[in-house]
VOZABA-166910 format. One record per residue: x, y, z of N, C-alpha, C in turn; residue in three letters; chain; residue number from 1. Coordinates in steps of 0.1 Angstrom, whole numbers, plus 5000, padded with zeros to 4 digits. Example, Ala and Ser with C-alpha at 12.3 -4.5 7.8 and 13.67 -1.06 7.14 Angstrom:
BEGIN
<pt <5132,4943,5078>,<5123,4955,5078>,<5132,4967,5078>,"ALA","A",1> <pt <5128,4978,5071>,<5137,4989,5071>,<5129,5000,5079>,"SER","A",2> 
This chain:
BEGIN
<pt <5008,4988,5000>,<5000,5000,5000>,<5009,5012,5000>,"UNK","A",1> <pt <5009,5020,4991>,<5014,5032,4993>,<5012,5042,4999>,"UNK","A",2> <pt <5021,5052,5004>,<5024,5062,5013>,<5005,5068,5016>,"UNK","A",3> <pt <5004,5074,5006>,<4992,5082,5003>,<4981,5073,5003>,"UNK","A",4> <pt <4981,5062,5002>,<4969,5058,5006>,<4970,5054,5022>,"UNK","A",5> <pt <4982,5046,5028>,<4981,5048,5041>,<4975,5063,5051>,"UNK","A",6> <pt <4978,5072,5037>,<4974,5084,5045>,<4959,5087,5051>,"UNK","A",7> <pt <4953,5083,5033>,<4939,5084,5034>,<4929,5079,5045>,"UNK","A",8> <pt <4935,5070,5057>,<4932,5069,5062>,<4928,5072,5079>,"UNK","A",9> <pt <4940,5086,5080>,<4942,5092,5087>,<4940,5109,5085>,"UNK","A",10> <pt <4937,5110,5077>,<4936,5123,5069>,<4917,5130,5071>,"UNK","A",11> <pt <4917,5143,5072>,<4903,5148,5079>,<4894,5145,5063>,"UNK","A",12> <pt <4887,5141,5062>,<4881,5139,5048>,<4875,5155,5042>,"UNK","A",13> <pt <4865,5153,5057>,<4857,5168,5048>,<4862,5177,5052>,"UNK","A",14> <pt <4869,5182,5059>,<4878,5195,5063>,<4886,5197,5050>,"UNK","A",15> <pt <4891,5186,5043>,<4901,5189,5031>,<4890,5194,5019>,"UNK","A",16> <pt <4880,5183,5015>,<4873,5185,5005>,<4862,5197,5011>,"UNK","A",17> <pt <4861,5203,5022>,<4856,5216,5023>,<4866,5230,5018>,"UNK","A",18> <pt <4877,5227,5019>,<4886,5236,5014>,<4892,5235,5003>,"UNK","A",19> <pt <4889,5226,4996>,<4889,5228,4982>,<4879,5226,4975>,"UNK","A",20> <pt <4863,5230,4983>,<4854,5235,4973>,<4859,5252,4978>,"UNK","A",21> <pt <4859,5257,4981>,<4860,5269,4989>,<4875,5273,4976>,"UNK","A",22> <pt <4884,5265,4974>,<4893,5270,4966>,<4886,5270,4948>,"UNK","A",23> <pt <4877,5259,4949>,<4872,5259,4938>,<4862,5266,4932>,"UNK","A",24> <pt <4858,5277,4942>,<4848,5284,4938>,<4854,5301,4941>,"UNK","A",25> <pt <4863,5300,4943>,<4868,5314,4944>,<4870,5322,4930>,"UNK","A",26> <pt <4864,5333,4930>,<4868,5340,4916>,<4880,5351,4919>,"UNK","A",27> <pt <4889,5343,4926>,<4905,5350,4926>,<4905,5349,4916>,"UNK","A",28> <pt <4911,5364,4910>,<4916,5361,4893>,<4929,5349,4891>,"UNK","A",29> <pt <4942,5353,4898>,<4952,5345,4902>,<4953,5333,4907>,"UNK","A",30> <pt <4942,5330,4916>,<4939,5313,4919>,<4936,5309,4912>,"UNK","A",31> <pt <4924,5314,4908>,<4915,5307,4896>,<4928,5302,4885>,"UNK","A",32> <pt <4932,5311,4879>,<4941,5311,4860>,<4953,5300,4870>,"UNK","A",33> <pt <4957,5299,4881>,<4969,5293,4887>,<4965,5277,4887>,"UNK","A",34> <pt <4951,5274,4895>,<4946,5263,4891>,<4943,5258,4877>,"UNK","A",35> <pt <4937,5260,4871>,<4936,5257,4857>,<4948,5252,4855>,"UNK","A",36> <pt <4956,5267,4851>,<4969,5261,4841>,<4975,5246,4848>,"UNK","A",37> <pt <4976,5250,4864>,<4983,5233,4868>,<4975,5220,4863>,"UNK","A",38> <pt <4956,5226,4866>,<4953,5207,4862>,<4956,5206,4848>,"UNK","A",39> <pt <4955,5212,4835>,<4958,5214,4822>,<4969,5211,4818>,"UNK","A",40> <pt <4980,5219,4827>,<4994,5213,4820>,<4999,5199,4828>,"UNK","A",41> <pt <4993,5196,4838>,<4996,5179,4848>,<4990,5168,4842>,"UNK","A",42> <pt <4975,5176,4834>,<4968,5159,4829>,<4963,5160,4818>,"UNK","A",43> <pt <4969,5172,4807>,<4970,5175,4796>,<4956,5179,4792>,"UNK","A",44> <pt <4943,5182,4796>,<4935,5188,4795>,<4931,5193,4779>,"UNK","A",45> <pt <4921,5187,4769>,<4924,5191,4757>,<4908,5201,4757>,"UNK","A",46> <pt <4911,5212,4759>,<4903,5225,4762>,<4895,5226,4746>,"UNK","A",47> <pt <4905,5223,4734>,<4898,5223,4724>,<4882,5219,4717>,"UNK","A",48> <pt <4882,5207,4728>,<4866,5200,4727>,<4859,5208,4737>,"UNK","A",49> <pt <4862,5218,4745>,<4848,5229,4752>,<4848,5233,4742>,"UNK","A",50> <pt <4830,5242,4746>,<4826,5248,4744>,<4831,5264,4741>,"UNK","A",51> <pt <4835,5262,4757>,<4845,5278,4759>,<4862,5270,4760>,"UNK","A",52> <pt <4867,5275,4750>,<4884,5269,4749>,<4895,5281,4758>,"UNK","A",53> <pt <4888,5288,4759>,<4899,5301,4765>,<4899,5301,4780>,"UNK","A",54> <pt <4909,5293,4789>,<4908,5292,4800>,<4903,5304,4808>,"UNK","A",55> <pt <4909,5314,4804>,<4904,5330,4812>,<4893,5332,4816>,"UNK","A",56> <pt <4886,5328,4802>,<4871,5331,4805>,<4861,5323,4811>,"UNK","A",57> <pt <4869,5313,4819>,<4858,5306,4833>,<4861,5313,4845>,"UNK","A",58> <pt <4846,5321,4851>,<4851,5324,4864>,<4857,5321,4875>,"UNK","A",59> <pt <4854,5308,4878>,<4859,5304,4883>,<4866,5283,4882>,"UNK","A",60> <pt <4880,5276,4893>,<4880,5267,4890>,<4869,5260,4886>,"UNK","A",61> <pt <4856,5256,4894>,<4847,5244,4892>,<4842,5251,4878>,"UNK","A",62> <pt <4840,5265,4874>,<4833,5266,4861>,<4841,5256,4848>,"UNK","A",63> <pt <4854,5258,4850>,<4864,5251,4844>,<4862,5238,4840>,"UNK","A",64> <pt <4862,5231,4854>,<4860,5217,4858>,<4849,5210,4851>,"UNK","A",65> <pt <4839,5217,4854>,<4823,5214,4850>,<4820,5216,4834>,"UNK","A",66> <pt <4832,5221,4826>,<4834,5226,4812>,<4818,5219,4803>,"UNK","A",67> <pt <4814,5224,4796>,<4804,5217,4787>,<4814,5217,4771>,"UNK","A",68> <pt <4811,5202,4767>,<4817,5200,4753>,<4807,5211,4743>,"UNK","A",69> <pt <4815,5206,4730>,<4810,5211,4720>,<4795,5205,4712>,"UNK","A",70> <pt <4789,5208,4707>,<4776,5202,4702>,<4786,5191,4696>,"UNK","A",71> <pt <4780,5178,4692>,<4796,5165,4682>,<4802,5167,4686>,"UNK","A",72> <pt <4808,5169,4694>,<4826,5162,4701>,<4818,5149,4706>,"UNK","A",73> <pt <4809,5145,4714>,<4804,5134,4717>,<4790,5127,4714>,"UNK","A",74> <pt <4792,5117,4709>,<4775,5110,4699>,<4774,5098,4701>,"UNK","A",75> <pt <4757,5099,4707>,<4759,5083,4710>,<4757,5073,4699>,"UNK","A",76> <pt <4761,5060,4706>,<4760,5049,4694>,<4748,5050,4683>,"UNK","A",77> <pt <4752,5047,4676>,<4735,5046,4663>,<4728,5032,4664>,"UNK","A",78> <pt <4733,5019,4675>,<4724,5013,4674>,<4714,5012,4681>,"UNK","A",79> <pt <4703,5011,4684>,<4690,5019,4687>,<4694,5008,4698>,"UNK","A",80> <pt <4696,4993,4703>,<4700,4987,4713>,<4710,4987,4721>,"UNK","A",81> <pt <4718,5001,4719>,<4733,5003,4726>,<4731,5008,4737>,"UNK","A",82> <pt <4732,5003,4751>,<4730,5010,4762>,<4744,5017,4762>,"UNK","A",83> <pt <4746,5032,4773>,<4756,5039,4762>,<4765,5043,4774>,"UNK","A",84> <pt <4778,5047,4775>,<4786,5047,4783>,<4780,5059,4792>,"UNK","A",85> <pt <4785,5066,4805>,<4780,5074,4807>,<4786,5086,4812>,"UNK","A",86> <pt <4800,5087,4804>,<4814,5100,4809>,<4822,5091,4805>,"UNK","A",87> <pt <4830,5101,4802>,<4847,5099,4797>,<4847,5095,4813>,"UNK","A",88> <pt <4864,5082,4807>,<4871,5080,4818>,<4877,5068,4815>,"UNK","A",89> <pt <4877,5060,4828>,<4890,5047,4826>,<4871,5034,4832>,"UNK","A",90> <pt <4873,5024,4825>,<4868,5014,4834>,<4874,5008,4846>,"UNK","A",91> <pt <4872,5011,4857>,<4879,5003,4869>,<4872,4988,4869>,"UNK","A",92> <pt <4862,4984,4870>,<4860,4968,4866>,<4842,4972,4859>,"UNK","A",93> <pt <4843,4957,4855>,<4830,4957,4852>,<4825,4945,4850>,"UNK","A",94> <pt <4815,4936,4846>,<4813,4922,4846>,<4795,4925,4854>,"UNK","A",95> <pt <4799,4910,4857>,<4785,4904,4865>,<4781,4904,4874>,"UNK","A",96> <pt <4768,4908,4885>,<4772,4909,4897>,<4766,4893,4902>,"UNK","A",97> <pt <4770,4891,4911>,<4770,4876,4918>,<4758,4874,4923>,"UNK","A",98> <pt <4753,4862,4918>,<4736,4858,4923>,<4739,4843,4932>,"UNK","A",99> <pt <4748,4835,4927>,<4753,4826,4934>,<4752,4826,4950>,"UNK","A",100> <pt <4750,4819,4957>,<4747,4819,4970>,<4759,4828,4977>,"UNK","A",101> <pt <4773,4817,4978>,<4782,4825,4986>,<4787,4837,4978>,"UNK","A",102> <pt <4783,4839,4962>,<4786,4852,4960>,<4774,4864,4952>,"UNK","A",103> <pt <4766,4864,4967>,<4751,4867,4959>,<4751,4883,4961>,"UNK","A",104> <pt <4749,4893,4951>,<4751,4907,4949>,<4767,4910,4954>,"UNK","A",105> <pt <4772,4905,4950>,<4791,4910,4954>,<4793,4914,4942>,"UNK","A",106> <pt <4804,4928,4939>,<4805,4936,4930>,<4819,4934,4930>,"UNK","A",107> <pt <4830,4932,4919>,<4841,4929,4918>,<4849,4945,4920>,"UNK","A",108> <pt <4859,4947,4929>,<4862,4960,4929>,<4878,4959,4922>,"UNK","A",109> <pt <4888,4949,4927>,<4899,4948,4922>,<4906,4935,4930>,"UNK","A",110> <pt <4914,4928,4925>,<4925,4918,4932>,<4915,4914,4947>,"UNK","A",111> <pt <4910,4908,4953>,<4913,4903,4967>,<4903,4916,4974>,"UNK","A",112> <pt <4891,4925,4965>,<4887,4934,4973>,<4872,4934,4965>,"UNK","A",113> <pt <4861,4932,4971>,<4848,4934,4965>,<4837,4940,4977>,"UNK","A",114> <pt <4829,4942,4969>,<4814,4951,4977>,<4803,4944,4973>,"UNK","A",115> <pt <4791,4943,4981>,<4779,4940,4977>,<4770,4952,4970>,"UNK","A",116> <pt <4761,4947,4965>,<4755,4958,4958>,<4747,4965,4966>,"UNK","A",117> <pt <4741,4956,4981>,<4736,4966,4993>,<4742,4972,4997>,"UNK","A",118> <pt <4757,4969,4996>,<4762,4983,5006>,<4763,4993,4997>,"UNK","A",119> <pt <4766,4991,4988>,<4764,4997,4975>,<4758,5013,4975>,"UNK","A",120> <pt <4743,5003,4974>,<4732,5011,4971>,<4722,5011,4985>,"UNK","A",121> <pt <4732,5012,4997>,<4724,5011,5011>,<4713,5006,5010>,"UNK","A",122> <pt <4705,4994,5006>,<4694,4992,5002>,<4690,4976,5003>,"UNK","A",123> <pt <4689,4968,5006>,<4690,4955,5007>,<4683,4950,4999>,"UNK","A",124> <pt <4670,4958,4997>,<4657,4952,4990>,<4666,4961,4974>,"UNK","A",125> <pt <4663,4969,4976>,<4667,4977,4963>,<4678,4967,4954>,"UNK","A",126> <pt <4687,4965,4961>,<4699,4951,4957>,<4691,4942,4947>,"UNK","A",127> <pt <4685,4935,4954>,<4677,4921,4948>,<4679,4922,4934>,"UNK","A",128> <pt <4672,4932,4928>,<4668,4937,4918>,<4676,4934,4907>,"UNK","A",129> <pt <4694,4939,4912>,<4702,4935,4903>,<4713,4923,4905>,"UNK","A",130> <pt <4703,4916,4914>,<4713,4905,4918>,<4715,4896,4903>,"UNK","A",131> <pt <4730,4895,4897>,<4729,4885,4885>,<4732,4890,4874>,"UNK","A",132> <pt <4730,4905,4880>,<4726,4917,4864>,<4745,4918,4860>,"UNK","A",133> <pt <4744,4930,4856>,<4753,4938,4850>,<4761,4951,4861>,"UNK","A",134> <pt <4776,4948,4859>,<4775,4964,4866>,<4790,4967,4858>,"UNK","A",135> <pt <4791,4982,4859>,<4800,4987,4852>,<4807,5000,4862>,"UNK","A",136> <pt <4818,5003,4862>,<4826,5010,4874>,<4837,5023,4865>,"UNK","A",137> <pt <4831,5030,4863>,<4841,5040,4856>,<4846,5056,4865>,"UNK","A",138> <pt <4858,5050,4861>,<4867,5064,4870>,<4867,5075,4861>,"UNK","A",139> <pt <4867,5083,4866>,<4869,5100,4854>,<4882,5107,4864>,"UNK","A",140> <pt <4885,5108,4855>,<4903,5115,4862>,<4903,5130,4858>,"UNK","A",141> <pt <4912,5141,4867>,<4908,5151,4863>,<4907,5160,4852>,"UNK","A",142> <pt <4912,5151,4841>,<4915,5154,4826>,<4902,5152,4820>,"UNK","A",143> <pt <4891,5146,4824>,<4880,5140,4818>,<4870,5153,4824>,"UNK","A",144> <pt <4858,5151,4808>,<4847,5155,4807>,<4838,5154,4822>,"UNK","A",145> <pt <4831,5164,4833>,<4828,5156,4840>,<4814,5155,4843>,"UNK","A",146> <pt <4812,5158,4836>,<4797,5156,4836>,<4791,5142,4831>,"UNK","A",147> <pt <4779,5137,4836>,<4773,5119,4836>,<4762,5125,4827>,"UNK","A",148> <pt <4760,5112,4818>,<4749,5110,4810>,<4739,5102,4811>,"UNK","A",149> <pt <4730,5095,4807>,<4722,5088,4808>,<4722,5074,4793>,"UNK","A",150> <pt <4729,5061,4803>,<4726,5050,4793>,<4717,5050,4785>,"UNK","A",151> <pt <4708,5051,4792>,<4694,5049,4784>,<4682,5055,4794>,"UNK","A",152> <pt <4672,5056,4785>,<4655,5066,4791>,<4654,5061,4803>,"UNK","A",153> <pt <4656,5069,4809>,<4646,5065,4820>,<4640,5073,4830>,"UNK","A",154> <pt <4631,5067,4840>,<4617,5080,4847>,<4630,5079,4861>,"UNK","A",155> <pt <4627,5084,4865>,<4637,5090,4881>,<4623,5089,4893>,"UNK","A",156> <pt <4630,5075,4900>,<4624,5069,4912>,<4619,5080,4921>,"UNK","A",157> <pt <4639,5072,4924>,<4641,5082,4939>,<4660,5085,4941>,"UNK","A",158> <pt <4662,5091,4949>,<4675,5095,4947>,<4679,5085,4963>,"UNK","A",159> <pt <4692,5084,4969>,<4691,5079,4981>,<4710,5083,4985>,"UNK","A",160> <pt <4710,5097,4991>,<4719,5098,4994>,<4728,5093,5009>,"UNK","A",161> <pt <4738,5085,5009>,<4746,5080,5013>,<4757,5086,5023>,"UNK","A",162> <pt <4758,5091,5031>,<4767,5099,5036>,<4779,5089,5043>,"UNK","A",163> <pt <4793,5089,5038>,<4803,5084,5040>,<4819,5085,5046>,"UNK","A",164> <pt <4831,5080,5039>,<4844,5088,5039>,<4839,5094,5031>,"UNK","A",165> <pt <4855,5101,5022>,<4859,5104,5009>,<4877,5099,5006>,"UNK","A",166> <pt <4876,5088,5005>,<4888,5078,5003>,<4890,5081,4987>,"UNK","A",167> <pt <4900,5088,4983>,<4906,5086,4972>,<4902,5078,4961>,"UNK","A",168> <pt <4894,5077,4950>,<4893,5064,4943>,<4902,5063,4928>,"UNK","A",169> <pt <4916,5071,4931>,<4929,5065,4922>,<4929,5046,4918>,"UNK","A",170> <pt <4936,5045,4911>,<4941,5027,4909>,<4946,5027,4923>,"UNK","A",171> <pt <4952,5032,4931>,<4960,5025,4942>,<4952,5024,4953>,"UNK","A",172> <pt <4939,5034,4952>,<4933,5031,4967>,<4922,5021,4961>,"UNK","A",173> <pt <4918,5019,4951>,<4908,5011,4950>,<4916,4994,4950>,"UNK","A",174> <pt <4929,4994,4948>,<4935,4980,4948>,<4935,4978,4966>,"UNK","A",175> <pt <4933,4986,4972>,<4939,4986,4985>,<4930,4987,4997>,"UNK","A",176> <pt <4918,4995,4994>,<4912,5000,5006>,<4900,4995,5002>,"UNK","A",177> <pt <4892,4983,5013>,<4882,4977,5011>,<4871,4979,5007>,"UNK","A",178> <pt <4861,4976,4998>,<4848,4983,5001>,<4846,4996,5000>,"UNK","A",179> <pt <4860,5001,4989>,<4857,5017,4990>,<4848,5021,4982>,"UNK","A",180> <pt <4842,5019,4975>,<4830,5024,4969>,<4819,5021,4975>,"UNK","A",181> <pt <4817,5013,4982>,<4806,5013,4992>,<4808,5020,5007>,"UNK","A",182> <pt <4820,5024,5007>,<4826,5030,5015>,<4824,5050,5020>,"UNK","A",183> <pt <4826,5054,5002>,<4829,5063,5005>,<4814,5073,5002>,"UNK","A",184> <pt <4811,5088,5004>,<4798,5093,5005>,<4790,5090,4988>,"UNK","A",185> <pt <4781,5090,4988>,<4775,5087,4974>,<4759,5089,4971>,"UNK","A",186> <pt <4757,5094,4958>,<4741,5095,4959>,<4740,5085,4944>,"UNK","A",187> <pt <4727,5079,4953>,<4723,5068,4945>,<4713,5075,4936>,"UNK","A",188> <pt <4713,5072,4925>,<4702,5076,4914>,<4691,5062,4911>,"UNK","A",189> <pt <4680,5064,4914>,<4675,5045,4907>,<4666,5051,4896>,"UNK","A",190> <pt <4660,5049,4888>,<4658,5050,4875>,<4647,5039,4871>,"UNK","A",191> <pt <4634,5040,4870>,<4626,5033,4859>,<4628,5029,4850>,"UNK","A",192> <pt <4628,5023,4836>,<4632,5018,4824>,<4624,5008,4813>,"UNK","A",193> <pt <4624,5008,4802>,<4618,5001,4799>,<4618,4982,4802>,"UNK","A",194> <pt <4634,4982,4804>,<4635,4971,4805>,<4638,4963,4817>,"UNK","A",195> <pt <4632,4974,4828>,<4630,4975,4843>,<4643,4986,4849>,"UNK","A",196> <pt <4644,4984,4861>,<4652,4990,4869>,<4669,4994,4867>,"UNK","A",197> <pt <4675,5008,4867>,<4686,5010,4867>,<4691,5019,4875>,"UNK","A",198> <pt <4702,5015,4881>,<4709,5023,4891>,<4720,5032,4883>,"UNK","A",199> <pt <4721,5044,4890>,<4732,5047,4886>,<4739,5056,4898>,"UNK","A",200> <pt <4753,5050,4904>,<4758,5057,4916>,<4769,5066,4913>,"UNK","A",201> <pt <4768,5076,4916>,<4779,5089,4919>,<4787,5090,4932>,"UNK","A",202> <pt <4796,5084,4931>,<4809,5081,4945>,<4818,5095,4942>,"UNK","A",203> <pt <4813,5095,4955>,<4823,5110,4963>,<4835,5107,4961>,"UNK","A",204> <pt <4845,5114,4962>,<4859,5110,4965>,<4867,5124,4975>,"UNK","A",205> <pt <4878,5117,4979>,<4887,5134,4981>,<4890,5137,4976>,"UNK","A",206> <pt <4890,5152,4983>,<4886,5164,4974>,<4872,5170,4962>,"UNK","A",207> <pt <4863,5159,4964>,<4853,5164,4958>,<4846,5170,4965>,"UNK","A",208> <pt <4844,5187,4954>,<4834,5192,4965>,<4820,5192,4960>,"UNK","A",209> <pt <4815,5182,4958>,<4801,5182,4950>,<4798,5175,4942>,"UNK","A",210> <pt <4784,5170,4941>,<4780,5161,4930>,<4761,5171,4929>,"UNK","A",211> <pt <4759,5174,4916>,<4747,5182,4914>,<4743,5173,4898>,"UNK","A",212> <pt <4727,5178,4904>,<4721,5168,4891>,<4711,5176,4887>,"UNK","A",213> <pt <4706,5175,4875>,<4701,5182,4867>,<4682,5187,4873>,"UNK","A",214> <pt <4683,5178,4879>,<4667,5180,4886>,<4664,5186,4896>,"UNK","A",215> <pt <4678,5186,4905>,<4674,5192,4920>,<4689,5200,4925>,"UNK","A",216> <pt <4701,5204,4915>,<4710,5210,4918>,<4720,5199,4929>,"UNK","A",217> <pt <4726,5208,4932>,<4736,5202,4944>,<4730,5197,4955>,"UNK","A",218> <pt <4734,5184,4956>,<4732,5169,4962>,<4742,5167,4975>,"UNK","A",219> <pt <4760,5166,4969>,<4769,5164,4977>,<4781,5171,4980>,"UNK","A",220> <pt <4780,5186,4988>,<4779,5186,4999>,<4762,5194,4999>,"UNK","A",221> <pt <4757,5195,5011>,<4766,5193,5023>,<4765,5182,5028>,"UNK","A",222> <pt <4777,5178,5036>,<4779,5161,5039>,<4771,5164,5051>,"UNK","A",223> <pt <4765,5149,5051>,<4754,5145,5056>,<4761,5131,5066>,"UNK","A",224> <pt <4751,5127,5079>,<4751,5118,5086>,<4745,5108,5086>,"UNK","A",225> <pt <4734,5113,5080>,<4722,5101,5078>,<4714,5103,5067>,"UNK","A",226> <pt <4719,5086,5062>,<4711,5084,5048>,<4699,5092,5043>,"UNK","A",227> <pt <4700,5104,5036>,<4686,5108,5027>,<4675,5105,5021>,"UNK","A",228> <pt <4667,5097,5018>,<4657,5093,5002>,<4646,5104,5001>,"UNK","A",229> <pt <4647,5107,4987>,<4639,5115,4981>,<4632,5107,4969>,"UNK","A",230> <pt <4616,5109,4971>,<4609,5103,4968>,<4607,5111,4952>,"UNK","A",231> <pt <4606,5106,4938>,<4601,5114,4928>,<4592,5108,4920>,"UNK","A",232> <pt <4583,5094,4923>,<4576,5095,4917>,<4567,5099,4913>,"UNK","A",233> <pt <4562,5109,4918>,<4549,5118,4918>,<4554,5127,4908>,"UNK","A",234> <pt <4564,5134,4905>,<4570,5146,4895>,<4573,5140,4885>,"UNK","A",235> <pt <4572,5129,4876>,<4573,5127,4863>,<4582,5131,4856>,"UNK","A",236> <pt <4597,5133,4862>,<4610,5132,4855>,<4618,5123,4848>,"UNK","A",237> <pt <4617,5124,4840>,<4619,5113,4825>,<4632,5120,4819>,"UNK","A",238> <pt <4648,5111,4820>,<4656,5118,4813>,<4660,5110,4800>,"UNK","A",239> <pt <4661,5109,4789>,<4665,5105,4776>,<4675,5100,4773>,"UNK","A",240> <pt <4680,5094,4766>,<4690,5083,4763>,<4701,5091,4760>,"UNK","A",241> <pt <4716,5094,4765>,<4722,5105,4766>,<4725,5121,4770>,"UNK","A",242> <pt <4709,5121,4774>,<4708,5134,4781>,<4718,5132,4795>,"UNK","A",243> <pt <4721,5143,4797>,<4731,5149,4814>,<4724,5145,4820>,"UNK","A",244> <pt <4726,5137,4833>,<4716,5137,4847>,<4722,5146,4857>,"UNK","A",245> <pt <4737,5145,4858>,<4746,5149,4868>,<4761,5156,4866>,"UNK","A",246> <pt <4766,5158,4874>,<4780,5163,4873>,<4787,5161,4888>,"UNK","A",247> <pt <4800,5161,4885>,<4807,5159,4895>,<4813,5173,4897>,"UNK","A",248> <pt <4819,5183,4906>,<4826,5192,4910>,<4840,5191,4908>,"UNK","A",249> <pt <4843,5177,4913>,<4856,5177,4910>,<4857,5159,4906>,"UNK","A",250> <pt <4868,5154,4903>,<4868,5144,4895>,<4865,5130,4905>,"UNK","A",251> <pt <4856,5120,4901>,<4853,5107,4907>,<4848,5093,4901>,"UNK","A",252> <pt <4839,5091,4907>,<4832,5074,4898>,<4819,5073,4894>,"UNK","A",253> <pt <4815,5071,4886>,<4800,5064,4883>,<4798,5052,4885>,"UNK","A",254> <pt <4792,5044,4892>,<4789,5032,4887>,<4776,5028,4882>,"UNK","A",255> <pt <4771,5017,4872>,<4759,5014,4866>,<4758,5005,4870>,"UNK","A",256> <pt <4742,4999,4871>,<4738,4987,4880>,<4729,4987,4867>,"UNK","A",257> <pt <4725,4971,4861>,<4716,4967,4855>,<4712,4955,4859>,"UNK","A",258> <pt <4701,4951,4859>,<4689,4938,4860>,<4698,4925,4852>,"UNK","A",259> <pt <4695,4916,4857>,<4698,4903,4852>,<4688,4902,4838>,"UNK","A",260> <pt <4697,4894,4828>,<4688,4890,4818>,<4690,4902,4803>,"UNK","A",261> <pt <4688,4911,4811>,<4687,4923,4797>,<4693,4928,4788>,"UNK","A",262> <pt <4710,4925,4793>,<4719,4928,4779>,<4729,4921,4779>,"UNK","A",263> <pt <4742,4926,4777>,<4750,4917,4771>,<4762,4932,4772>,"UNK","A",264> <pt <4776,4932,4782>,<4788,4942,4783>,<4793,4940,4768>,"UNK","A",265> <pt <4796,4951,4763>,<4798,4954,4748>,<4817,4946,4751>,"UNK","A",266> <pt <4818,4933,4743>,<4828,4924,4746>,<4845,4937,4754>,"UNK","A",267> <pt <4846,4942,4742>,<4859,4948,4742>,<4860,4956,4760>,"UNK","A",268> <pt <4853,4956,4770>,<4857,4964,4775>,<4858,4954,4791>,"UNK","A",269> <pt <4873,4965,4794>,<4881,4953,4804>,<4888,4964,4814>,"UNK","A",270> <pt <4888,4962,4823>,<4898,4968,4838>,<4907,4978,4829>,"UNK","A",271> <pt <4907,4990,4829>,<4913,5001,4826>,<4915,5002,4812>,"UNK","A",272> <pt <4903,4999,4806>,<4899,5007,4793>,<4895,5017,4793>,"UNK","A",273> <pt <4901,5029,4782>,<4900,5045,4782>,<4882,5039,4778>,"UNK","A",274> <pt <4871,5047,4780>,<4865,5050,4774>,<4857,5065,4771>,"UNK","A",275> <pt <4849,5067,4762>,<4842,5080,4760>,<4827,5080,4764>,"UNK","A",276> <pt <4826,5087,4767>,<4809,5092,4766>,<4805,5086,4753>,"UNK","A",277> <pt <4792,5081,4756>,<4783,5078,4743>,<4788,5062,4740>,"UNK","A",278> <pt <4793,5058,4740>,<4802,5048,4727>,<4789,5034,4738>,"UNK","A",279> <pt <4795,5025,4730>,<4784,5016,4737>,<4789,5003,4753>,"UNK","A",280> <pt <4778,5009,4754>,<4787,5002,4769>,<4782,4987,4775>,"UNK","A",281> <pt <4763,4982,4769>,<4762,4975,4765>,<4753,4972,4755>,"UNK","A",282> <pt <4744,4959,4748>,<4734,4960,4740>,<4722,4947,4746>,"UNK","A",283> <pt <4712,4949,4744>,<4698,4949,4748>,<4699,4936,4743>,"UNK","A",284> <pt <4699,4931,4752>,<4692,4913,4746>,<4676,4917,4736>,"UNK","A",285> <pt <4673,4912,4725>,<4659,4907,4720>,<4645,4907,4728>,"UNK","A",286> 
């Protein structure tokens, strides 16, 4: 285990990721252009695909961070059965989740480390659902697009915020530190569908100061003690196959939960494959 992750576990979580939303939202002219240029010239940042390409002209860090692409820089698949990636980033794992007795809803995290999908998605009952199914685990690093999209249509349940750490979720802490995705703070999204139920989780990390969604704004902070649920079936929010649901503040994980039976992980994609927004992530069984 390296240095920095032994750290993570001694380290104040939200006192750091309170101060660097606080740095991320300052319209210092000098902070502001100081930050940029470092994450840009550290993780090579290709500013070309915003919208707004002229670093200057974001008020501030998170405006930066939060960048919107260009109309085509990103399109989703054309086959009308492609469930569809949902942010640039790396695949941390992805596969099947376990229905088998001794490995019933356990979610593969890395080497010698896994989660259930109730701790998951704090939810035991909610679990069931995708015991068997599909799940997919994508990191976005701070070079990535960060804003989440939507696989595919679907009506918005309920949300069920998670209040946790904020453990690092680099390759080193997730080879290392148990159960960190079920570990660390998180708002669960669940989702109607045509072809039943989908989850989709937004994992906190350090230094993130926020996770906001297109329906209800900022979600994470402020950090919370006790589990949230917000109920929406009554408001008839329906997001579209590639439309935004969310955004991260600063850079983190999505994971996707799907139902047993319904599709099929588009072959090529394996433990730290680059991928894009849109492209296909998987396709719709018949």
């Amino acid at each position: 285990m390296s240095l920095l992750t032994k750290l993570t576990y001694v380290l104040p979580h939200r006192a750091l990721s309170t101060l660097v939303r606080r740095l991320a939202y300052s319209d210092s002219p000098k902070l502001k252009a100081w930050l940029i240029d470092a994450v840009t010239r550290r993780f090579g940042v290709d500013l070309d695909e915003a919208v707004q390409s002229d670093p200057a002209a974001y008020p501030t860090f998170n405006a930066f961070f939060t960048r919107a692409l260009k109309p085509g820089i990103r399109l989703p698949d054309p086959d009308p059965r492609a469930l569809l990636m949902p942010a640039d980033g790396r695949i941390s794992q992805c596969g099947t989740i376990g229905h088998l007795e001794d490995e019933r809803g356990r979610i593969f995290q890395a080497k010698g480390q896994s989660f259930t999908a109730a701790e998951l998605l704090g939810d035991e009952a909610a679990a069931e659902a995708f015991h068997g199914g599909l799940f997919a685990t994508v990191y976005l690093s701070p070079k990535d697009y960060h804003r989440v999209h939507m696989p595919w249509t679907g009506r918005l349940r309920e949300t069920v915020h998670v209040p946790g750490r904020l453990f690092s979720v680099g390759p080193a802490a997730v080879q290392h530190v148990p159960r960190l995705f079920a570990r660390n703070e998180r708002l669960v999204c669940h989702f109607d569908t045509d072809f039943g139920p989908m989850a989709l989780v937004m994992v906190g990390a350090l230094f993130v100061s926020g996770v906001e969604t297109v329906w209800s704004g900022e979600e994470i902070p402020a950090y919370g003690d006790t589990v949230t649920v917000k109920d929406y079936r009554g408001e008839d929010i329906t997001l579209e196959r590639f439309e935004e649901m969310a955004r991260f503040n600063y850079g983190s994980t999505v994971v996707v939960l799907l139902p047993p039976g319904v599709a099929e992980l588009a072959p090529e994609l394996s433990a730290e494959w680059a991928v894009k927004l849109g492209q296909r992530l998987a396709t719709l069984r018949s």
